[in-house]
N, C-alpha and C positions, 0 to 999 in steps of 0.2 A: 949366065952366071947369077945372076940378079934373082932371075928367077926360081933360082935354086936354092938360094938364101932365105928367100919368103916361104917356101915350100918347108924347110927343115922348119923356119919359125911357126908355122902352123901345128904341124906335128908335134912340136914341148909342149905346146897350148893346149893340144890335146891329149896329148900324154899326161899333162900338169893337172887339168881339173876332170879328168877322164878319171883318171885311178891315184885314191888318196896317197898322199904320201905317209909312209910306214915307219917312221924312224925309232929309234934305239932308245929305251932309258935306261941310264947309270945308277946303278944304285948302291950306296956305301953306308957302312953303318950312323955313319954321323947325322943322316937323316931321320933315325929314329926320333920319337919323340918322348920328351925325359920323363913322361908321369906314366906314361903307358908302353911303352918301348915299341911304337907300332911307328909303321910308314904308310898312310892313305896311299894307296896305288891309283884309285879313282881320284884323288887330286892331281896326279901328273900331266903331263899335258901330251902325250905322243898315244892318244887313242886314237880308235878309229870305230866308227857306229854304222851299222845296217839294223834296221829295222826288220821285225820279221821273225822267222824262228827257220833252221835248218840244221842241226847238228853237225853238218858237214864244215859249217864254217867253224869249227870249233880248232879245223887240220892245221899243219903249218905251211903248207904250200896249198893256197885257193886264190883262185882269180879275184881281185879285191876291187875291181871296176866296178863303179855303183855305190860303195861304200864312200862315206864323207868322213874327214876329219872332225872330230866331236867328242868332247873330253863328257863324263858323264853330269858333273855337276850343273851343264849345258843341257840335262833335259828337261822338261817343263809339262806342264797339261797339258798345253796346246800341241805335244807330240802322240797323245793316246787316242786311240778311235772313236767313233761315237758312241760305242758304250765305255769308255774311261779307262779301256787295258793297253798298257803302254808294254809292247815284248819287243827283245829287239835282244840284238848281239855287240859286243864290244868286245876289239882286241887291242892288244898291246904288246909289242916287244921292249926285253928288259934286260939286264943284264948287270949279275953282281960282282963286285969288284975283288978284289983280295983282299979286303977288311971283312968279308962275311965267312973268310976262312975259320973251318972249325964250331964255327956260329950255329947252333942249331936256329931253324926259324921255321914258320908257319902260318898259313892262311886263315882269315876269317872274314865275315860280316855281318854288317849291323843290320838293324832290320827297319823298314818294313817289309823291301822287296824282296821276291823270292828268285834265289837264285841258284845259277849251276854254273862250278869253276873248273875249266880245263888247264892244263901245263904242258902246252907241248904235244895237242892234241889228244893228249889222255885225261879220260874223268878224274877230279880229285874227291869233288863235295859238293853238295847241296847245302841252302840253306831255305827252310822254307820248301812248297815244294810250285816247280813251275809248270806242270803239266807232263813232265817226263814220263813214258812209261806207261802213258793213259791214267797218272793218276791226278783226281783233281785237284786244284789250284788251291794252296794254303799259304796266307803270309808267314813269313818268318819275324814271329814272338821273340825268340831271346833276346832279354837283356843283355845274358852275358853269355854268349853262342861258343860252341867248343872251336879249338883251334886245330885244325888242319896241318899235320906235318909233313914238309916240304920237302925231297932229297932233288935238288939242281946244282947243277957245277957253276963255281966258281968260273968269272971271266970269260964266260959263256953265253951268248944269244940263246934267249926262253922267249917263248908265248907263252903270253897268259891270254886265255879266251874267257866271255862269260856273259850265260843267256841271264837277260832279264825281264822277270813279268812284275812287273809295278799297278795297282790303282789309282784313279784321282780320288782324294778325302773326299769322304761323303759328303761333308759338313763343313768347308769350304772347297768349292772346285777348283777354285785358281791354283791351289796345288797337288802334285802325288804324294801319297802317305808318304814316300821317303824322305818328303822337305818340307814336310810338316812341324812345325812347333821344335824347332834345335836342332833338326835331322837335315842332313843334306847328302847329296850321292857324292860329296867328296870324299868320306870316309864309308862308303859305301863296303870299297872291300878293302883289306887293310893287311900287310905284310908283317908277322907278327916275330920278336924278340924271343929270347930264350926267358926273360922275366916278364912277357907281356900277361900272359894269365892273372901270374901273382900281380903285379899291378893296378890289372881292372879291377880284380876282388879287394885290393887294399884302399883301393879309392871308393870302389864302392860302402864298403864296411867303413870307413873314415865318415864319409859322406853323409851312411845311415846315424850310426852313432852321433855324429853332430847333430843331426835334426833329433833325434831323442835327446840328449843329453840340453839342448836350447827349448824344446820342447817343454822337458821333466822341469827347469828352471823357470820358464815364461808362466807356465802351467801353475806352479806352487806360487807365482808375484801375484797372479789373478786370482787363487781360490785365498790368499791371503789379503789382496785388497776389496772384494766380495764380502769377506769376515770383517773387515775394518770398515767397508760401508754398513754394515748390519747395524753393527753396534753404535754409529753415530752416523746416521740417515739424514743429515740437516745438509753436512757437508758432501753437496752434488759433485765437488771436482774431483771426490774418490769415485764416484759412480761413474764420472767419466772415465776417469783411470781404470777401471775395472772392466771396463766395456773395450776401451783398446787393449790394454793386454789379453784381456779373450778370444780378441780379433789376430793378432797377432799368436799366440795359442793353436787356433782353431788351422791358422794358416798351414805347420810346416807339416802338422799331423796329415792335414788334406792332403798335401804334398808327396808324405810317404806315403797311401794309398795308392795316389794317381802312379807313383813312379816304380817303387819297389815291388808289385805282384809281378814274378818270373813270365806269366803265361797270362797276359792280358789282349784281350783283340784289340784290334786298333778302334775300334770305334768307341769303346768302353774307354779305351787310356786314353785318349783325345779329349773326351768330355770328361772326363774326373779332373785330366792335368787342366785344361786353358780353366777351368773353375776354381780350381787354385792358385793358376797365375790371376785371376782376376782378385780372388779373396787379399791378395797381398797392397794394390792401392787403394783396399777396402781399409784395413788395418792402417797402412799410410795416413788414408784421411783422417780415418778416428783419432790417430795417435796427433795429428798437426792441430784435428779440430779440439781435442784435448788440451794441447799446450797452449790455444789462445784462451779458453774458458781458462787455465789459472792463471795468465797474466793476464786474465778479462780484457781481453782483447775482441774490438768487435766487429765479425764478420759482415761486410757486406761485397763489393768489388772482391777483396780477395778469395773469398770463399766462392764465389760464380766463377773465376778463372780457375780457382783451384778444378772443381770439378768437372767445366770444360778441357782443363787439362785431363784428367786420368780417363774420362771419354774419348778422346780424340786420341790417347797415345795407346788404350786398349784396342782400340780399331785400327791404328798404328801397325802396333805390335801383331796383331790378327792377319793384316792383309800384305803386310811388308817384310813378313819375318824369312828368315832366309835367305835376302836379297842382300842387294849393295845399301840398305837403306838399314842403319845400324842406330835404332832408339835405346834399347834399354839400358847401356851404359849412362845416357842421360839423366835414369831415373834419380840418382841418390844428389844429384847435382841438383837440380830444381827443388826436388824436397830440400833441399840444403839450405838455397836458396831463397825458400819462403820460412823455413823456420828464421832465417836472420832478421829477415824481413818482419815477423811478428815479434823479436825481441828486442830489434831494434824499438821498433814504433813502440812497443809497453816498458821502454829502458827506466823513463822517469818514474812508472809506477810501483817498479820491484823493489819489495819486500824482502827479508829474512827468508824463507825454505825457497821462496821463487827462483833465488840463484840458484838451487840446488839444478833447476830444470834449468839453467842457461848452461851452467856447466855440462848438462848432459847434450843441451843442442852442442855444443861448443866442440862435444869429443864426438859428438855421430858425425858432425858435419866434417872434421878432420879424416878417420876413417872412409867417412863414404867418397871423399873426394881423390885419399890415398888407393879405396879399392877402384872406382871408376878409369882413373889415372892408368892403372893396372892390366882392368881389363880390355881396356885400348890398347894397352902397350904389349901385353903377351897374347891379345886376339881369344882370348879363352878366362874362366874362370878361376883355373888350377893355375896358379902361380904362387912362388913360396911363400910359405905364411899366410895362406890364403885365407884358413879359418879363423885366424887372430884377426884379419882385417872385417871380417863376417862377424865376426863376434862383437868386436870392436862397434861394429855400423850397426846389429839390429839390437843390439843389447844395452848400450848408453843411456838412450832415453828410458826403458823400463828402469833401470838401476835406478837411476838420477830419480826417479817418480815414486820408487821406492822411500829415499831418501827423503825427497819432496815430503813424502808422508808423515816419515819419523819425526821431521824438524817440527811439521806442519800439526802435529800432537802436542808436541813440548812445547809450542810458540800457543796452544792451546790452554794445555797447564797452565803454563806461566800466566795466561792472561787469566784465568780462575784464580790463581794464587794472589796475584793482583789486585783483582777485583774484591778478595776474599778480606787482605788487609786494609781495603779501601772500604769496604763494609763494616770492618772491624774498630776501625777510625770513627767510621760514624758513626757509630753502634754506642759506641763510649760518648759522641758527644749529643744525639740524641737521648741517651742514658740519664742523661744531668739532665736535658728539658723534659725529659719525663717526667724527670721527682720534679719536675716544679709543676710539671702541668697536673702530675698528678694528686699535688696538693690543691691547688687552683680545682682540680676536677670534684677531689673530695669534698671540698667547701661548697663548689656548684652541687654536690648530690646531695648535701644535707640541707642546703637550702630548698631545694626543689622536694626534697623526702618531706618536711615540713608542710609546703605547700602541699605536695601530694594527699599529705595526710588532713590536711586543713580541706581540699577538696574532699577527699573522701568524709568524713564526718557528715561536712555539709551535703555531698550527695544520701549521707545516708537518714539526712534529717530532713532532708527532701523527700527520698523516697517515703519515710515515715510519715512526711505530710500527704503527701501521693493517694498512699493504701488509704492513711484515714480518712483521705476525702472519700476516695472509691467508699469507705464503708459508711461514710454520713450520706452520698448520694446514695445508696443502697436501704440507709433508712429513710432518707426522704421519702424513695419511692413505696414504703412500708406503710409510711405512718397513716394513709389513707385504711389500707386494712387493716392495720393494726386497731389505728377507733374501730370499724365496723367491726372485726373482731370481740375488742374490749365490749363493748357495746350492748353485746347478747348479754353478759352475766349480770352487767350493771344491770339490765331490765331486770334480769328474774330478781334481782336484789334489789332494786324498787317497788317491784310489784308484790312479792312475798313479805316485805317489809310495811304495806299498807294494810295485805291482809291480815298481817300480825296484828296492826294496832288496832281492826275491826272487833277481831276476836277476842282483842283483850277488854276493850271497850266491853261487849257480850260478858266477857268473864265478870267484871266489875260488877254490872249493871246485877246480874244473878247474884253475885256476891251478898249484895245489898238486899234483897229479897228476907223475909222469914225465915226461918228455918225450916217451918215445916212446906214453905211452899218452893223452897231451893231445890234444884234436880241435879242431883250430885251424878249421873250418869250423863247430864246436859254437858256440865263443871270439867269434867272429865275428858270428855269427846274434846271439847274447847283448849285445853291443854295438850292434849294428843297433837292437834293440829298445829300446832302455837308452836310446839317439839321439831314437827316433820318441815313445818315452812322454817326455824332456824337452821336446820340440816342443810335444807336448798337455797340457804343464804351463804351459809359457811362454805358451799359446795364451788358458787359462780362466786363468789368473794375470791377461794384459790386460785379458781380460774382465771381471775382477772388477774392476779398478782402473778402468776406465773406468766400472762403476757405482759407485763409490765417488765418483770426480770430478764425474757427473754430482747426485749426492746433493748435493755439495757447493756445485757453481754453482747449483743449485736454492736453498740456504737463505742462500746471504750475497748481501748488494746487488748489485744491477744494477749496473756500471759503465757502459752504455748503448753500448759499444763493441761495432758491428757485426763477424760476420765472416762468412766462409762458412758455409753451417749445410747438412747436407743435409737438407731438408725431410722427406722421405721417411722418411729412418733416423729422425727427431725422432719423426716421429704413429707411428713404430710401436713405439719405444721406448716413449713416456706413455702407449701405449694399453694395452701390456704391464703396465706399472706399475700404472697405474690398475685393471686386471679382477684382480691378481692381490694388491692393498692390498684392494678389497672383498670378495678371493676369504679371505682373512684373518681379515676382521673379521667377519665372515658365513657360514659354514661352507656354509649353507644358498645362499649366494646360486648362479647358474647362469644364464651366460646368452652369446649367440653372439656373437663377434664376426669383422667382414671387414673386409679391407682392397682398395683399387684404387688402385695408387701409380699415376702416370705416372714411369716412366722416363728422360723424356726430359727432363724439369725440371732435375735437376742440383742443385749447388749455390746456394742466394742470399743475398745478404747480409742477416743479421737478427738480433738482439739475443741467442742462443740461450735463453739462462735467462728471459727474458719472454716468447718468442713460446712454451718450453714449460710456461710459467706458462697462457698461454692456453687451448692444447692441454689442459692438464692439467684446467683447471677445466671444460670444455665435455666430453670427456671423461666428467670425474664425473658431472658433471650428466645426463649420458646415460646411465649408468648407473646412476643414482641413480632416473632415470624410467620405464627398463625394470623394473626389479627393485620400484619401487613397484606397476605398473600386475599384474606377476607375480603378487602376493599376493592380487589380487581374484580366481584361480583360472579366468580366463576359458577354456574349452576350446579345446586348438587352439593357444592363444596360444604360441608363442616370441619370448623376449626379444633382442632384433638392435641391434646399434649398428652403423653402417658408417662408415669414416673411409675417405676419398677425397680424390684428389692429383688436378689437373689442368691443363696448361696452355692458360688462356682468353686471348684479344685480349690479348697482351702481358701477361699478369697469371699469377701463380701462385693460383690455385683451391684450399681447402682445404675439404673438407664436412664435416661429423660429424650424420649421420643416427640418429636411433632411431626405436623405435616403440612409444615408455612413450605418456604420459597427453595429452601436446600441453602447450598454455596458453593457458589462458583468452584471447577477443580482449579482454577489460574491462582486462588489465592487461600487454597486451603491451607498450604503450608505455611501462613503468616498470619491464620489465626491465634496463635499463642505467642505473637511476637507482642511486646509492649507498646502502646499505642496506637497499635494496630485498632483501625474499627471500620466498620460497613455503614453504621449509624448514620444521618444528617446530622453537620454541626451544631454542635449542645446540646444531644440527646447522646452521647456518651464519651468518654475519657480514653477507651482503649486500655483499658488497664484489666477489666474484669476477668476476662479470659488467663490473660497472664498471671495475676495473680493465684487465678483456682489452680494452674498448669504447678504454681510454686508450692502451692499449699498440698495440694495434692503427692508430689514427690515427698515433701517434709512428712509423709505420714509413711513413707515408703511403698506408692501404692502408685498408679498410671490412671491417666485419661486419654482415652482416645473420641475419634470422630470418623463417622461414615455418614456422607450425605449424598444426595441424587440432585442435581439439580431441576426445580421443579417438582419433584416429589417431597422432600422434606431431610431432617436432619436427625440422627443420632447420636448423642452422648454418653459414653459408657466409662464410669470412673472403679476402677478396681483397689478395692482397701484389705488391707491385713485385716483375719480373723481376731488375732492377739497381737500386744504391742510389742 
C-alpha cells in the first residue's frame, strides 16, 4: 500500500514540472486602464513560453511538455542566442466576462518586437515582420500601430498565441530593444477598448502640444534674456540665466525629435532619445549653478557632489532602467533638495529681486514633490493634472528669473536715480566751492599772468642780449679783417697823398721860375697828375668808409627794414672778411677759396645786416671746418670753401660749399636747435646756426644742409626774388 502511495507521489511530481501549468485568465472590463482604455495582456501572469519558432504551436490542443511557466516581462538578454535573436512562442488562455458584452475591443502592440498574434489558433496580425513567409526580419516602428479587431465570445475560453523575434540593443546589451529606455514586454501586446485609439492619439497630441507650447514659452524667456544680456553685458547672472533657459529650451525640442518621428529605427530613436534624457540634468545643472551665482553662492563640496550625482544616476538610469530599481522619481527630490540647501545657506544675504528666485525654488520644489509623490503612487506619469503639475515643476524657476530680472532693472534704476540725486546734491554744493575756488583760481592766474609776462620780457631781453652778443662775437671775429681790409685804401691814401705834395712842391718850385723860362706844358702835366692821384684818394677814401659803415650795421640792432641789397657784393664782401679775420688770428691758417656769382640776380630786398649775419656765420663755419680737417695733415688735401649765387624757379640760390670734416648724421638734426654747438668750450655760443635758421624764415625763404661725413658740408639758403 505504501508503496503505492509513493508511486502516485512520483507521477504529480512529474506531471507537475513535466508539463507547465495552463491556467485561465479572467478578464472584465474594469481592468482597462483609464487614459488609454487598454489591458496589458503580457502583464498577466498565466503565460506559458517555448523558445523556438513552430507555427504549430500556435493550435489549441498541443502537447505543452517542455514548455515553462514565464510571463513575458521575464525575458531578458541573457535568453537570446549568440548572435542576440531572442524567438520564442507564448501562449495564454483567457477569458471575458459578461461586462465585455456588446464591447467592441481589439488587439495591438508596441514595439520594438516583431510579432504574430493567433486567437484560437487562427492568424489575426502582424506587427513588425518576424520571418513569416520567408520574409526578412523588420522591427516593428509604430509609435501608434493600428488596432486589430477582435470577434470572441463572451464567457468563453480563447487562446491567445504569439510568436516573438526580439534583438539585444546594439548599444547596451544587457537589454532587448523591447526594455529599452521606458519599454518593457509587459505592455508588449495589449487588449484594446472601444475608445483606446482615440485615447492614444489624445494623449499623444496632449503630449506634443505641451512640449511646444513649453517650448514656444522657454524659447521667447531665453531669446528675450539674450536681448537683456546684450544690452547690459556687465550683468553676468543674466548670461547665466540665458544660458539655462537655452538649455532647458534646447531640451524638450530634442525630445520631440527623438520621440514623435512615426517611423524611426531603433538605433536612430535610441541615440536621439538617451541624448535628450541626458540634455535634461544638463539644463538641471545650469539652472541650480545659476541660482547660486545670484545668491553668490559658493560652489565648492556642493557642486562636486552635485555633479557626482547626475553622473552616477545617468549610468543609473542607463543600466538599471526597466528593473525593480526605480531612480527617476527621485530626480525632482534632490534637485529640491539642493536648491533649499543653497537658499538656505545665502538666506542672510538676499536682497530685493533675490526673493523673487526663492519664491520660484519655493513653488518648483512644491510641485516637484507633489509630481514625484504621484508618480510613485499611480506607477506612471499620466495622472490627473498631470501637466499643471509639469508646468508647475519646469516652469517656476524660469518665470521667478524672469521676474528676478524685471525687479533686478528697476532695483537698477532706482540705484541711478539715487545716485543721480546724490550727485545733484553735490553738484550744488561743490557748485558754491567752485565760485570760491574759482575766485581764489582767478587771483592765482593773474598773479602768475603777471609773472608770466615779467618772465617773458625778461626772456625777451635776454634773448636780445643773446643775439647781440652772437653779433659782437661775430665782430670780434671781423675786426682782424676788417683793419687788413681797411688797410689797403688807407695806403693808396697815404701814398697818393705824398705824391701830391711832391708834385705840388714841383708845381711851386716852376711857379717861381721866369716867365720865360716856365714850361707851362711841364705846369700842366703836374696838375694832370695832382687831379688823377685826388680821384684815387677820393676813390679808397669811399672804400674805406664803406667798410667802416658796413662794421657798423653789422654791430648795432637790426631795424628789420628791407632794402635792396646786392646779394652778390654781400657773399663776397663776408667772405673776404671772414678768410682775412681768421687769416689774423691764425698766421698759420691757408686755405682756397671761390666764388660763382650769377650775374643776372641783381639786386633783392633783404634785411642787409641779418642776411650778412648769416653769410657770415656759415662762412666761418666753413672755415672753421677746412682748417680743422687741415691739421690731421692728410696728403693731397686742400682746404676749398666755395660760395655760389644762383638763380633757381623764381628763388635766389645761395651755397656755401667746403670740404672740412662733414657732420655727424647722429646729430644733424640739432644743428639748428639753440645752443647747440660742435665747437670746444669758448669758441662758440650755439646760437649762430639758430639764429641764421630764424632770420632766414623772417625773409620767407629756407636753408637747408647736406653733408657726408668725412667728405665735407653743404649750405643751401633759398630767398624770394621780390619781397
Amino acid at each position: 500500500m505504501k508503496s503505492k502511495l509513493w508511486l502516485l507521489l512520483v507521477l504529480s511530481c512529474v506531471i507537475k514540472f513535466g508539463t507547465a501549468q495552463n491556467t485561465t485568465e479572467v478578464l472584465d472590463t474594469s481592468m482597462f486602464d483609464k487614459y488609454f482604455q487598454t489591458i496589458p495582456l503580457t502583464g498577466l501572469n498565466g503565460w506559458i513560453f517555448k523558445q523556438g519558432n513552430d507555427t504549430n504551436w500556435s493550435k489549441n490542443e498541443i502537447d505543452t511538455t517542455g514548455w515553462i511557466k514565464m510571463n513575458p516581462p521575464q525575458l531578458k538578454a541573457r535568453n537570446a542566442d549568440k548572435d542576440g535573436r531572442l524567438e520564442g512562442w507564448f501562449r495564454m488562455k483567457f477569458k471575458l466576462d459578461s461586462s465585455f458584452e456588446n464591447v467592441r475591443i481589439g488587439i495591438s502592440a508596441s514595439r520594438w518586437a516583431a510579432v504574430d498574434i493567433y486567437i484560437d489558433g487562427n492568424y489575426m496580425t502582424s506587427y513588425g515582420t518576424t520571418g513569416m513567409n520567408g520574409k526578412p526580419y523588420e522591427e516593428n516602428r509604430d509609435v501608434l500601430p493600428a488596432l486589430q479587431q477582435l470577434q470572441v465570445e463572451t464567457r468563453k475560453e480563447h487562446l491567445v498565441a504569439v510568436h516573438i523575434v526580439d534583438y539585444v540593443a546594439p548599444l547596451n546589451h544587457r537589454f532587448l530593444k523591447t526594455e529599452s529606455l521606458f519599454n518593457d514586454f509587459s505592455s508588449l501586446i495589449v487588449l484594446t477598448g472601444p475608445l483606446a485609439y482615440k485615447s492614444a492619439i489624445g494623449v499623444i497630441r496632449d503630449r506634443a502640444a505641451y512640449l511646444f507650447l513649453y517650448s514656444g514659452l522657454i524659447g521667447f524667456l531665453s531669446v528675450l534674456f539674450w536681448f537683456l544680456f546684450l544690452q547690459n553685458s556687465t550683468e553676468k547672472n543674466i548670461l547665466y540665466i540665458s544660458i539655462s533657459t537655452s538649455l532647458f529650451f534646447v531640451w524638450p525640442l530634442s525630445l520631440l525629435v527623438s520621440v514623435y518621428p512615426l517611423d524611426m529605427g531603433f538605433d536612430r530613436w535610441w541615440l536621439t532619445f538617451f541624448i535628450a534624457l541626458q540634455l535634461w540634468p544638463v539644463a538641471i545643472a545650469s539652472m541650480v549653478y545659476t541660482v547660486g551665482k545670484i545668491f553668490s553662492f559658493k560652489y565648492k563640496k556642493a557642486l562636486a557632489i552635485f555633479g557626482i550625482f547626475f553622473v552616477v544616476s545617468s549610468v543609473l538610469d542607463f543600466y538599471f532602467n526597466n528593473s525593480d530599481f526605480e531612480f527617476g522619481f527621485m530626480w525632482p527630490l534632490i534637485v529640491a533638495i539642493l536648491l533649499f540647501y543653497i537658499s538656505v545657506s545665502s538666506w542672510k544675504r538676499l536682497r530685493g529681486a533675490q526673493w523673487a528666485v526663492v519664491a520660484g525654488i519655493i513653488s518648483t520644489t512644491i510641485f516637484s514633490l507633489a509630481w514625484a509623490y504621484l508618480v510613485n503612487h499611480y506607477h506612471s506619469e499620466l495622472f490627473p493634472h498631470t501637466y499643471l503639475y509639469q508646468s508647475g515643476m519646469y516652469l517656476s524657476l524660469p518665470v521667478s528669473l524672469m521676474i528676478y530680472v524685471a525687479m533686478r532693472f528697476k532695483e537698477i534704476l532706482t540705484e541711478v536715480q539715487v545716485n543721480a540725486k546724490q550727485v545733484v546734491q553735490l553738484s550744488e554744493e561743490k557748485k558754491e566751492q567752485a565760485v570760491k575756488q574759482q575766485k581764489i583760481l582767478e587771483e592765482e592766474v593773474t598773479r602768475q599772468t603777471i609773472e608770466l609776462r615779467t618772465s617773458f620780457e625778461n626772456l625777451k631781453a635776454t634773448q636780445a642780449q643773446l643775439i647781440q652778443s652772437e653779433k659782437m662775437a661775430s665782430l670780434g671775429e671781423l675786426t682782424a679783417g676788417i683793419a687788413h681790409e681797411i688797410q689797403n685804401p688807407l695806403n693808396f691814401v697815404n701814398n697818393f697823398s705824398d705824391v701830391n705834395k711832391e708834385l705840388i712842391g714841383e708845381l711851386k718850385a716852376e711857379s717861381l721860375k721866369p716867365k720865360a723860362e716856365r714850361d707851362d706844358e711841364l705846369q700842366y702835366k703836374i696838375l694832370k697828375d695832382i687831379e688823377d692821384n685826388e680821384q684815387r684818394i677820393n676813390h679808397h677814401g669811399k672804400r674805406a668808409d664803406a667798410i667802416v659803415k658796413s662794421m657798423l650795421q653789422h654791430s648795432r640792432t637790426s631795424s628789420g627794414k628791407k632794402e635792396l641789397t646786392d646779394i652778390n657784393g654781400l657773399c663776397d664782401e663776408y667772405l673776404r672778411l671772414a678768410y682775412h679775420g681768421l687769416r689774423a688770428k691764425d698766421k698759420s691758417f691757408s686755405a682756397k677759396f671761390e666764388t660763382d656769382f650769377d650775374s643776372s640776380i641783381g639786386k633783392i630786398n633783404v634785411v642787409p645786416q641779418d642776411v650778412g649775419r648769416v653769410l657770415l656765420n656759415l662762412i666761418n663755419n666753413a672755415f672753421y671746418a677746412v682748417s680743422e680737417k687741415a691739421k690731421q695733415n692728410i696728403p693731397g688735401y686742400e682746404p676749398t670753401v666755395i660760395v655760389s649765387t644762383a638763380k633757381v624757379n623764381g628763388k635766389v640760390e645761395v651755397k656755401v660749399k667746403d670740404n672740412g670734416r662733414g657732420i655727424p648724421q647722429s646729430i644733424v638734426d640739432k644743428i639748428f636747435q639753440p645752443f647747440f654747438t660742435t665747437k670746444p668750450a669758448g669758441q662758440g655760443t650755439g646760437l649762430g646756426l639758430s639764429l641764421a635758421y630764424d632770420i632766414i624764415k623772417a625773409h620767407g625763404g629756407e636753408i637747408k644742409v647736406a653733408t657726408s661725413e668725412g667728405e665735407g658740408t653743404e649750405f643751401t639758403i633759398h630767398l624770394p626774388l621780390s619781397s
